[in-house]
N, C-alpha and C positions, 0 to 999 in steps of 0.2 A: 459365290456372291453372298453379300451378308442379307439378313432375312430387311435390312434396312433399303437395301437396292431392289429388293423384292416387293417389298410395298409401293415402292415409290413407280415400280414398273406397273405393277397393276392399279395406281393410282391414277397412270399416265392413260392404261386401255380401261379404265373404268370409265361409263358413259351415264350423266355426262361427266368430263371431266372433272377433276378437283383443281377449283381456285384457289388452294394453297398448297403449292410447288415453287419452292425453293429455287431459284437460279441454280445455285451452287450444288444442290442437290443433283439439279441437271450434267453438268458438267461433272458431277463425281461418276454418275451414272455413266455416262459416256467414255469414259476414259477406262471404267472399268469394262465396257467392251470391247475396247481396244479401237476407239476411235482419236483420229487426229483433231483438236479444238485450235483451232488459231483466227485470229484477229482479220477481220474482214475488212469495211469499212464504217467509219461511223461505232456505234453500237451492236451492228453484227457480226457473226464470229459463222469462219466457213467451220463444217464438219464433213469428214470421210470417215465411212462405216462401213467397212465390208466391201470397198470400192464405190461404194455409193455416196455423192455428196451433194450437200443441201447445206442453206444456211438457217441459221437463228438469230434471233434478236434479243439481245438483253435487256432485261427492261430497265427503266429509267431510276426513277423516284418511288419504285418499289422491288423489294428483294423476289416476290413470287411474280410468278409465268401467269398471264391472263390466256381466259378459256381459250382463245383462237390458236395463240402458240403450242399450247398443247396439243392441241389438233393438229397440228402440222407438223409437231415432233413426232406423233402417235402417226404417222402417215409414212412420214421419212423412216424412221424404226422399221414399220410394216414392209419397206421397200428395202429396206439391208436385208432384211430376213431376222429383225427379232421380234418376236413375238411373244405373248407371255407363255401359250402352248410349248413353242419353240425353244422359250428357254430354260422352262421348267422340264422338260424332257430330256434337255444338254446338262440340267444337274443333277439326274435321276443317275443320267448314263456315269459320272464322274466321280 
């Protein structure tokens, strides 16, 4: 993972969150854990992580994730099993 995925994860389990998280950021993130992103309905987009799935919501009229969605992506992660713990020890191992 680039040290650019790495910030953006412990930006996402920083408390409280950070109000400027990129959408796209989001979605680079996720893909580079090997999740599936497809189109929901509306403005939401399903994800599977690790067999786990949850949705998100894109935001409208601005490119960054407001505090709540963070929270919720930071919840759904914790529920795949990533973790910043978790995945800084899977790049220790690598």
């Amino acid at each position: 993972m680039s040290h650019k995925h790495l910030h953006l994860l412990e930006a996402i389990y920083r408390d409280p969150p950070s109000a400027n998280i990129h959408w796209r950021e989001v979605e680079s993130l996720l893909s580079h854990l090997g999740a599936t992103v497809e189109p929901a309905h509306g403005a939401r987009f399903r994800v599977v992580l690790n067999r786990i799935e949850f949705y998100l919501h894109q935001p409208h009229n601005n490119a960054t994730c407001q505090r709540q969605e963070i929270k919720q992506l930071r919840e759904a992660l914790a529920r795949a099993g990533v973790t910043l713990s978790a995945y800084e020890a899977s790049q220790k191992a690598d």
